[in-house]
C-alpha positions as CSV (number, residue, x, y, z in Angstrom):
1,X,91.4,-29.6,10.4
2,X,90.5,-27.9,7.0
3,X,87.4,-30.0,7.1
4,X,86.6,-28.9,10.6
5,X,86.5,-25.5,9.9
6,X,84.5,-25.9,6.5
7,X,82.1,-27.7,8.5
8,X,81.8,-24.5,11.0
9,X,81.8,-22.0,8.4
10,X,78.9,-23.8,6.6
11,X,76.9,-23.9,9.9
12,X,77.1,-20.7,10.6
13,X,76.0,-19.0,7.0
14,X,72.4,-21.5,7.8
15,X,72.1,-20.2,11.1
16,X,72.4,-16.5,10.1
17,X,70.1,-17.1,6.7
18,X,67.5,-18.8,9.1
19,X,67.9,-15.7,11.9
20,X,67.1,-13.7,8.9
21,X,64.2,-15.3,7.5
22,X,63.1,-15.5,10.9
23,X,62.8,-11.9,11.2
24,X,61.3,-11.0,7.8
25,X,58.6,-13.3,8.6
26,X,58.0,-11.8,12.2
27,X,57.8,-8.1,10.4
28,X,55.1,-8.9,7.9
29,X,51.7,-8.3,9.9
30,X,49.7,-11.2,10.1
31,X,46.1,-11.7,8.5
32,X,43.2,-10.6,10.6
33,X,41.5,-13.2,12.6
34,X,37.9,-13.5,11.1
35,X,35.2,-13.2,13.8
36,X,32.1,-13.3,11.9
37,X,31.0,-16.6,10.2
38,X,27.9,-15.9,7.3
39,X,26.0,-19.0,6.0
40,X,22.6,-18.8,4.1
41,X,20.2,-21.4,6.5
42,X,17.1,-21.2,4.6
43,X,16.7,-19.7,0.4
44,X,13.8,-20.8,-1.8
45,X,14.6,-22.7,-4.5
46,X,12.5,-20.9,-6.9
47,X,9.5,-18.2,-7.2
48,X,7.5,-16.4,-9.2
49,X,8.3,-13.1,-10.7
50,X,6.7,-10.8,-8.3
51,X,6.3,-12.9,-5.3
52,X,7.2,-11.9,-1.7
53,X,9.8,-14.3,0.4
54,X,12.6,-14.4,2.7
55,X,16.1,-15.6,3.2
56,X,17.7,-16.4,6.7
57,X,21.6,-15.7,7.6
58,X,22.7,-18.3,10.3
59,X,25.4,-15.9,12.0
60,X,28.7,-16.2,14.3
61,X,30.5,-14.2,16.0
62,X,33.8,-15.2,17.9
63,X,33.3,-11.8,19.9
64,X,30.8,-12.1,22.8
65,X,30.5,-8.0,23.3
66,X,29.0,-5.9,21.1
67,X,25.7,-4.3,20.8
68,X,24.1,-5.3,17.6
69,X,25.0,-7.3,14.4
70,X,24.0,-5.4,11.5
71,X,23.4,-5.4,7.7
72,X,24.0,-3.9,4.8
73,X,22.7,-4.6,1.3
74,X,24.6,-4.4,-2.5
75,X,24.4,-5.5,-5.9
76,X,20.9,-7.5,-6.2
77,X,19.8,-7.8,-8.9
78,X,15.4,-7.4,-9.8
79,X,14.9,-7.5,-6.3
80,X,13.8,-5.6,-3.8
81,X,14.5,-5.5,0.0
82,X,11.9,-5.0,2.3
83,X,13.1,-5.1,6.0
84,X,17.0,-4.2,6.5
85,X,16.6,-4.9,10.4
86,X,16.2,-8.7,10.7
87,X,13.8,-10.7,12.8
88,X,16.1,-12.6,14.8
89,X,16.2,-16.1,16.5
90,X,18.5,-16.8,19.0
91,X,19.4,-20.1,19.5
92,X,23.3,-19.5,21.1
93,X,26.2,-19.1,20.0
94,X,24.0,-18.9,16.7
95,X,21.7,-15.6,15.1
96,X,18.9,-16.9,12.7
97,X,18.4,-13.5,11.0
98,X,15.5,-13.5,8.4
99,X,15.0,-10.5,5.5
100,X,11.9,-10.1,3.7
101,X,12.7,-9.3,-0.4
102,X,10.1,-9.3,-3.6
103,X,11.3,-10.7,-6.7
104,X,10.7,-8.0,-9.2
105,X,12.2,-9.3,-12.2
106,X,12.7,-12.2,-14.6
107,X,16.7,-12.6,-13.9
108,X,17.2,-12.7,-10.0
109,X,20.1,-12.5,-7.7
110,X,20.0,-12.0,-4.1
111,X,22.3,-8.8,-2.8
112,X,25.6,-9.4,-1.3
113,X,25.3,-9.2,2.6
114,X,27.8,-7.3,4.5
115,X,27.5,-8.3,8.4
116,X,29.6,-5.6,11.1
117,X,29.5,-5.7,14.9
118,X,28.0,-2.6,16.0
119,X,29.5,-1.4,19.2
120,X,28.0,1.9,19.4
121,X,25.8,4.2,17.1
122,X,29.2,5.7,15.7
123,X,31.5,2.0,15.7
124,X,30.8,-0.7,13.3
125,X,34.2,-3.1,12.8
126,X,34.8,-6.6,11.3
127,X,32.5,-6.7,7.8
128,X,31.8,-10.2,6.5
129,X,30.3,-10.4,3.2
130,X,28.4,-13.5,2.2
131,X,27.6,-13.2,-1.7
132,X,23.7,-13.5,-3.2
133,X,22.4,-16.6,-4.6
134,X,21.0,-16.3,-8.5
135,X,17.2,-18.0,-8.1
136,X,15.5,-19.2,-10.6
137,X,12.5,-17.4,-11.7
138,X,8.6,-18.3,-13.3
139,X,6.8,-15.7,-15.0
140,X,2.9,-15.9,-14.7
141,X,0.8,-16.2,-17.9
142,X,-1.2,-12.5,-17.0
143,X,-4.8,-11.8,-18.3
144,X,-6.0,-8.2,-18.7
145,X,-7.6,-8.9,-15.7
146,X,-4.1,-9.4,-13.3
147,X,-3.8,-6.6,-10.6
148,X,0.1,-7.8,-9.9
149,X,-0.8,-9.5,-7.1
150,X,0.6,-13.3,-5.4
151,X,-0.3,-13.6,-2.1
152,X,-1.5,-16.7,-0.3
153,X,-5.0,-14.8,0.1
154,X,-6.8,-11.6,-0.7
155,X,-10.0,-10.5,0.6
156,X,-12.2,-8.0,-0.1
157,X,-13.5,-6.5,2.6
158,X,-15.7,-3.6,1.5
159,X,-16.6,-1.2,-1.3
160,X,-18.4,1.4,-2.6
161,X,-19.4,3.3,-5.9
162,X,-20.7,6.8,-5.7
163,X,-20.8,9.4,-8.7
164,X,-17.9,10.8,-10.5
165,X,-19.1,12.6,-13.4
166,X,-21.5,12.2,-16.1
167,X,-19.2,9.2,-18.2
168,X,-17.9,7.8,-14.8
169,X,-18.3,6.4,-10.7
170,X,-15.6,6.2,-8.6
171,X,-15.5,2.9,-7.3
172,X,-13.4,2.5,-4.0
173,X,-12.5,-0.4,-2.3
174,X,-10.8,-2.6,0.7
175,X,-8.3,-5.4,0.1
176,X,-6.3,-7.5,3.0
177,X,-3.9,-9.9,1.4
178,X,-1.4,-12.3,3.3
179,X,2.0,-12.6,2.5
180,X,2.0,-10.6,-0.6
181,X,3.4,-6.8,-2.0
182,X,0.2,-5.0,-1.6
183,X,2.1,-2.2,-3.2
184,X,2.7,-3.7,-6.2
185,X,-1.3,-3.6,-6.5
186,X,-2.2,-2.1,-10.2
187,X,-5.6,-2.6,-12.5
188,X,-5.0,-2.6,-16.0
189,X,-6.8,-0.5,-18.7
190,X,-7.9,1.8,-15.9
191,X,-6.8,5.7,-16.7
192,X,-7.4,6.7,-12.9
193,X,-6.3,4.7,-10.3
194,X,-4.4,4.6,-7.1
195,X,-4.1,4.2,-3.3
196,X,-5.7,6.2,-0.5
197,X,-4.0,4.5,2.7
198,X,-1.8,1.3,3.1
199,X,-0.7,-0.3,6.0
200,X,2.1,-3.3,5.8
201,X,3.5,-6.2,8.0
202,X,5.0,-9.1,7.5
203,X,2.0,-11.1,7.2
204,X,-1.0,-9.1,6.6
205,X,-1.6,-5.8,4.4
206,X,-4.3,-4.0,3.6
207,X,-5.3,-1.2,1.6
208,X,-7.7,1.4,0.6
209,X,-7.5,1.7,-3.3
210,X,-9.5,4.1,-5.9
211,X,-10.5,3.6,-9.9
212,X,-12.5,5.5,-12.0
213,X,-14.5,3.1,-14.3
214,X,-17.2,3.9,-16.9
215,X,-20.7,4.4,-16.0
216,X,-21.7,1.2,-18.1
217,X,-20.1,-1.1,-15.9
218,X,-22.3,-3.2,-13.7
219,X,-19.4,-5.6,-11.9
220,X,-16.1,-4.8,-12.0
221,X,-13.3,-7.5,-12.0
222,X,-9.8,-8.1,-11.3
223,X,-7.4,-11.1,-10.8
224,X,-4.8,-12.6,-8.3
225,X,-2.7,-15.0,-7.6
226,X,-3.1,-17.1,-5.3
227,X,0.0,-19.1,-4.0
228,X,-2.2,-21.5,-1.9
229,X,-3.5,-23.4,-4.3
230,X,-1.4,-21.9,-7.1
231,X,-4.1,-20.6,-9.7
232,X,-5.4,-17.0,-10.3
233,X,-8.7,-16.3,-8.1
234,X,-11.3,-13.7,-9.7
235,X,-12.5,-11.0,-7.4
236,X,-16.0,-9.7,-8.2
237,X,-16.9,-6.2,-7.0
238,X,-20.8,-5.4,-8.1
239,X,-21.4,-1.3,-8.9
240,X,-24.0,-0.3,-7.0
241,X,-24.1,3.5,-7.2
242,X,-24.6,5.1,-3.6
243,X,-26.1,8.6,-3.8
244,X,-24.5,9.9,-0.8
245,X,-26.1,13.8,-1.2
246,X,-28.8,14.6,1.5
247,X,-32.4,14.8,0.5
248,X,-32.8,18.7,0.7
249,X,-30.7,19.1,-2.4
250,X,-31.4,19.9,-6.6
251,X,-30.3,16.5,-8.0
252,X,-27.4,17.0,-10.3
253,X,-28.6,14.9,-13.1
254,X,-31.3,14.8,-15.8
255,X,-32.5,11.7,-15.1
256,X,-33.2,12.0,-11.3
257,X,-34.2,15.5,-11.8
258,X,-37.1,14.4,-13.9
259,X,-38.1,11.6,-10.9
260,X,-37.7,14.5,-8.5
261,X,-40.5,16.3,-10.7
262,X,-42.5,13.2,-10.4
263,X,-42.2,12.6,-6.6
264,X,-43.8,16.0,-6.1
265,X,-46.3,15.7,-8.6
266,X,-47.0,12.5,-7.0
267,X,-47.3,14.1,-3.5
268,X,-49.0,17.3,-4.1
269,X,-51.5,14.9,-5.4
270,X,-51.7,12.7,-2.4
271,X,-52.6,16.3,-0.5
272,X,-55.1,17.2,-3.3
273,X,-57.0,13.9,-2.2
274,X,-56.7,14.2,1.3
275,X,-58.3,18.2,1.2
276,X,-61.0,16.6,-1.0
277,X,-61.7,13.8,1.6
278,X,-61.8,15.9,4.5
279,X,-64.3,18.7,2.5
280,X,-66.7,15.9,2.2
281,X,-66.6,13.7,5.0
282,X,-65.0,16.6,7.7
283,X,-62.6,13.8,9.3
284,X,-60.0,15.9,11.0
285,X,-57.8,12.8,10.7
286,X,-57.2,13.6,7.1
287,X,-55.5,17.2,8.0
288,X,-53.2,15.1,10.3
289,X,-52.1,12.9,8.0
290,X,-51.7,15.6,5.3
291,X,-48.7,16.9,7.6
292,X,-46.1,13.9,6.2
293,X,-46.6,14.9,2.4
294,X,-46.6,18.4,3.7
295,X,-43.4,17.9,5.3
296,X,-41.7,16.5,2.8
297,X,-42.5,18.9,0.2
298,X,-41.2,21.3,1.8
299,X,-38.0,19.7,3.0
300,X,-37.2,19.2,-0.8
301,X,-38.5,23.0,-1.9
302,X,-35.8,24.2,0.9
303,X,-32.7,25.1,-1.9
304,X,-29.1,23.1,-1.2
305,X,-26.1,25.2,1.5
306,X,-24.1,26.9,-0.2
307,X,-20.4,27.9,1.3
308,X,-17.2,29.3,0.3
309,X,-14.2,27.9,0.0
310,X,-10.6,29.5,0.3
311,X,-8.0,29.6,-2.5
312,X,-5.5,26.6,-2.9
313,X,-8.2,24.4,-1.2
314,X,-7.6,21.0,-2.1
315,X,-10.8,19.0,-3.4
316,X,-10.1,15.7,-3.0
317,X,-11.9,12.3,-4.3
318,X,-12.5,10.8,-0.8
319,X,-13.3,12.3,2.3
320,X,-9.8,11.5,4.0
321,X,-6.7,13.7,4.6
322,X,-4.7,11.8,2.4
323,X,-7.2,11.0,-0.2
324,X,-6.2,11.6,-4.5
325,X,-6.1,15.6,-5.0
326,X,-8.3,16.1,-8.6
327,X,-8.8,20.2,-8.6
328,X,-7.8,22.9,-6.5
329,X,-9.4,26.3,-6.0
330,X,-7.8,29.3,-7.2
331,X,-9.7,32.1,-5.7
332,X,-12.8,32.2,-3.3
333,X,-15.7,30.1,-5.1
334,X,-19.1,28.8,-3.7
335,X,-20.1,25.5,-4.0
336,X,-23.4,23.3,-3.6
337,X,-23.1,21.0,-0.4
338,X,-24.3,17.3,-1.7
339,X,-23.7,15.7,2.0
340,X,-21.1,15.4,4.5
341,X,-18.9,12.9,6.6
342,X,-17.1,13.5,10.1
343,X,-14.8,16.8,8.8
344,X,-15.5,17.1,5.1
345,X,-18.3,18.1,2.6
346,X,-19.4,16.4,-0.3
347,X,-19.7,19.3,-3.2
348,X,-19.7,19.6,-6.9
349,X,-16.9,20.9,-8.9
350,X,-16.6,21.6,-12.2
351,X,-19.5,18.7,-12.9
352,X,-17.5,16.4,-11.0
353,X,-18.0,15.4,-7.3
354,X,-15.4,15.9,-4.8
355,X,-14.9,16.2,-0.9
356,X,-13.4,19.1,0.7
357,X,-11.6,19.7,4.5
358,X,-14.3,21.8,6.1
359,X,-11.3,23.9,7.6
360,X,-10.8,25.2,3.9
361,X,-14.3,27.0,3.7
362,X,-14.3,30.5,4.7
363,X,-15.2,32.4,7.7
364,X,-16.7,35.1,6.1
């Protein structure tokens, strides 16, 4: 009997201490149940410092409504993110979401990744990080001649050189590169430089770029490199000086000045035989062709337009909107036309040449 109830005693202090376990365990809350799954699907296994690639996410989520998976970027290291908003593949239940990054330094580490349903403009829920990836980088042996560019191509697809000032022409050019930072485009040991339009994609960019190189120079070159074939490519521009001001105008220098003098010593000699020849032979056919010399002497005797332009008009080196600002007026001033192109006029400024936004001259 003593045994008995020993026995039942025992049994019930376990059955109370396992009731009370029982119902600590049921009062602790219970780890959120992960719904989105983050694994890297394609990484390069090395690049060069300063080339463009991409990583792809292969993404999962348990939840079949939402509107959007999105992304959020931290803690990269000498990289830069292009595109925040993936292009996506679907293949289901899977997303194959691709990011487009530039490696931008000699230590690299991709950011952390922090994927959220989006459910609404205002609701994002359930972030899932997915930590970078440390790639290993190759640093290029540059020349002087290295504009900072990798891209699987570059092309050149126009140029020109006009006047700048008596020590320099501005040379301005056309590039279209493939897979590559176009932005990152810089030429060394060149004081003035910079872009005048750039438009980006993924695959192709192209650019409108300026420099302002010494007068001397009868090529100018710069490098890239080229990730085709894996070797810098040389890119030859020639300088051939365009003289873009229109025939009626007082050359601006020396040099041309003095062949100015020459061209209408030449033709008022041309006339001087032609009135000779008619005196003595009295062919009216030598009056009529005395009326193209004619002509063009006095085209060239008629003196340059002059206009006005309004204070804090910009004068800029190209004849775009958006074109390098070099001066800007500070009260009403005349100016010399040299030429003009769809809304602007070519003028001279402070012995440099320059375009100006025909809205910016004055009505008066």
């Amino acid at each position: 009997m003593p045994f008995f109830l020993i026995f039942t005693l025992f049994f019930s202090i376990a059955s109370a201490t396992e009731n009370q376990q029982e119902f600590e365990y049921s009062d602790t809350p219970q780890a959120e149940q992960k719904i989105i799954y983050l694994n890297y699907h394609d990484t390069p296994e090395q690049l060069f410092n300063g080339e463009r690639f991409s990583i792809t996410l292969k993404t999962l989520s348990t939840e079949s409504i939402f509107d959007d998976i999105v992304y959020t970027f931290t803690d990269g290291i000498n990289v830069k993110v292009l595109n925040t908003i993936p292009r996506r593949e679907i293949k289901a239940p899977y997303f194959y979401d691709t990011f487009d990054l530039v490696a931008t330094g000699k230590k690299l580490r991709t950011p952390n990744i922090t994927a959220f349903l989006e459910y609404n403009a205002q609701h994002r829920d359930h972030p899932t990080v997915i930590t970078g990836k440390k790639i290993p980088i190759v640093t290029l042996n540059e020349s002087n001649k290295f504009s900072s560019i990798l891209a699987t191509s570059l092309l050149l697809n126009n140029y020109k050189t006009t006047s700048y000032d008596k020590q320099s022409n501005i040379l301005v050019f056309t590039l279209e590169a493939e897979n590559s930072d176009i932005k990152a485009f810089k030429l060394k040991n060149i004081e003035k430089q910079g872009f005048e339009s750039v438009e980006e994609n993924r695959t192709s960019s192209r650019m409108t770029y300026y420099a302002i190189i010494n007068k001397s120079l009868e090529y100018f070159e710069f490098s890239y490199y080229n990730l085709s074939s894996n070797s810098f490519k040389n890119i030859l521009i020639p300088i051939l000086v365009t003289d873009d001001s229109v025939s009626t105008q007082s050359d601006i220098k020396p040099i041309e000045n003095e062949h100015l003098i020459i061209k209408i010593a030449a033709v008022i000699s041309v006339i001087m035989i032609l009135l000779i020849l008619f005196y003595y032979r009295r062919k009216f056919l030598y009056l009529f062709i005395i009326i193209f010399p004619l002509s063009y002497l006095i085209m060239i005797a008629i003196p340059s337009k002059i206009i006005c332009l309004k204070p804090n008009s910009s004068i800029h080196l190209l004849p775009m909107k958006n074109s390098t600002i070099f001066d800007v007026t500070t009260f009403d001033e005349n100016f010399k036309v040299l030429g003009t192109s769809s809304n602007f006029s070519k003028i001279e400024h402070n012995s440099k040449i320059g375009w100006i936004d025909n809205e910016n001259i004055c009505t008066n």
